[in-house]
C-alpha positions in Angstrom: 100.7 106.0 94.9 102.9 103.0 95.3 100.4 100.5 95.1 99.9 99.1 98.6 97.2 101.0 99.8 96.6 101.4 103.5 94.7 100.1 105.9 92.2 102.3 107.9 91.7 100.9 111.6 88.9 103.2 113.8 89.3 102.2 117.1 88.7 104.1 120.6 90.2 101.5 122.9 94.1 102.4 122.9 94.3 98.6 124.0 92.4 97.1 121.4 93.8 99.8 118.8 97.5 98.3 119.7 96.6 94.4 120.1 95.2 94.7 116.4 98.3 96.7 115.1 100.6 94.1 116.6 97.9 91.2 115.0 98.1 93.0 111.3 102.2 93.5 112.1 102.4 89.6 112.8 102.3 88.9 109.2 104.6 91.4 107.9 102.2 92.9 106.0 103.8 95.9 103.6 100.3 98.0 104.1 100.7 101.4 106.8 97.9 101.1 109.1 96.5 104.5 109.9 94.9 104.5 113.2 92.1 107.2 114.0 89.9 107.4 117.3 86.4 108.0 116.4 83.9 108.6 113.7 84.5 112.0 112.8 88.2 111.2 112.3 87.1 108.4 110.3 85.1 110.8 108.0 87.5 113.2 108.1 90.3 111.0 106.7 88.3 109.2 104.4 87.3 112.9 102.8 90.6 114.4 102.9 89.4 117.2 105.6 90.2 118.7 108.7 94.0 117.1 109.7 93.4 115.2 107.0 92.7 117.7 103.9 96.5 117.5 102.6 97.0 113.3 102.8 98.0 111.8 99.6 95.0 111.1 97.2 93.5 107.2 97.6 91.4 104.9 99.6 92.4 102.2 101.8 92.3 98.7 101.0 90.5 97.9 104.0 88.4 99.9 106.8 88.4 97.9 110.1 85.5 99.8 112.0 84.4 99.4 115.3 80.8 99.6 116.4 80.8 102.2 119.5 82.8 105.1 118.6 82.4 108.5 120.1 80.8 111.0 118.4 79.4 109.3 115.0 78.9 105.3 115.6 80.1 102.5 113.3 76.9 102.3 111.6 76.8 105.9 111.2 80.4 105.6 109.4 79.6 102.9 107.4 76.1 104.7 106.2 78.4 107.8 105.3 81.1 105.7 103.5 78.0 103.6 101.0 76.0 106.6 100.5 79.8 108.2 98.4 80.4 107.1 95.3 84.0 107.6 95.9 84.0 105.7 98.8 81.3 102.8 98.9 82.9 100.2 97.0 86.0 100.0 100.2 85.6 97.0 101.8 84.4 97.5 105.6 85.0 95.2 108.1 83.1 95.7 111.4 85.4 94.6 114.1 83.5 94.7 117.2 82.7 93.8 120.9 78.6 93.3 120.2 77.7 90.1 119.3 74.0 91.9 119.2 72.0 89.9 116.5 70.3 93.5 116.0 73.9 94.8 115.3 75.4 92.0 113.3 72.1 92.4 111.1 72.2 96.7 110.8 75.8 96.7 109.6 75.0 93.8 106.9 71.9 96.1 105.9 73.9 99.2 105.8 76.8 97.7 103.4 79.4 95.9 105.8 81.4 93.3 104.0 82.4 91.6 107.3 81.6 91.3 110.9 83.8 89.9 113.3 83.4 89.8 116.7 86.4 90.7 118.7 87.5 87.6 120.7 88.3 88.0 124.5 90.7 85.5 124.1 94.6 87.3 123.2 95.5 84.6 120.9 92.6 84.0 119.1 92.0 87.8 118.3 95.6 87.8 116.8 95.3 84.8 114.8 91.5 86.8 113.7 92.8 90.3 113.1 96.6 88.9 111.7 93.7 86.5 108.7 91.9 89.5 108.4 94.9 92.1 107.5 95.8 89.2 105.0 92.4 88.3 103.4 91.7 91.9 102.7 94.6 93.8 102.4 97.1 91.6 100.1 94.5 88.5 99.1 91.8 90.1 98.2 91.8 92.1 95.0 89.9 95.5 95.0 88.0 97.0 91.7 89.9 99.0 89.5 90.5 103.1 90.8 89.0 103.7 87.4 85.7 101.9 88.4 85.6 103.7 91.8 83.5 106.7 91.1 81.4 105.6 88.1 
């Protein structure tokens, strides 16, 4: 592994998918930015099964993980990825359309590190996502691989 891990972005809208690709891409960050659909995929990838059984060993830096996904929610995704002891110490970031209380509340309570409400305005959801790739992926500094499944 060369060191810059990826970033994990599970998205359903093709249009949001690509406005926060082009936001992460805005700051030239070095990270790939693997894109999946929905919360199986998610799982899937995050587990090395499926399409996914023969990807390189590692977890992303960063999950960016919407709410409403077809066929297993955000919160379901984010209950899977805390309840692995590979997995839970990733950082998650709920990037969402639900500025629900109830929501913003279950997906602290469940392990999120981050919620961000997706803003309807195009230039203030790139400047968001572009501070978010940053913070997390190349500011931020992760626990050791060695820690990960103690």
């Amino acid at each position: 592994m060369n060191g810059i891990r990826q970033i994990l972005l599970v998205e359903d809208s093709p249009a949001d998918a690509e406005m926060t690709m082009d936001a992460l891409s805005t700051n030239n960050l070095a990270n790939e930015i693997i894109l999946v659909e929905d919360g199986v995929a998610a799982l899937d990838y995050l587990f090395r099964r499926g399409a996914y059984a023969t990807r390189t060993p590692g977890n992303p830096a960063v999950i960016l993980l919407d709410l409403k996904l077809p066929k297993l929610d955000g919160m379901e995704v984010l209950s899977a990825i805390r309840a692995d002891s590979n997995l839970r110490l990733i950082p998650v970031v709920m990037l969402t359309s639900s500025a629900e209380e109830r929501d913003l509340v279950e997906s602290y309570r469940h392990g999120a590190n981050s919620y961000v409400v997706k803003p309807l305005d195009f230039r203030e959801f790139v400047a968001q996502v572009a501070s978010l790739g940053v913070f997390w992926a190349a500011v931020n500094r992760p626990p050791p691989s060695s820690v990960v499944s103690r």
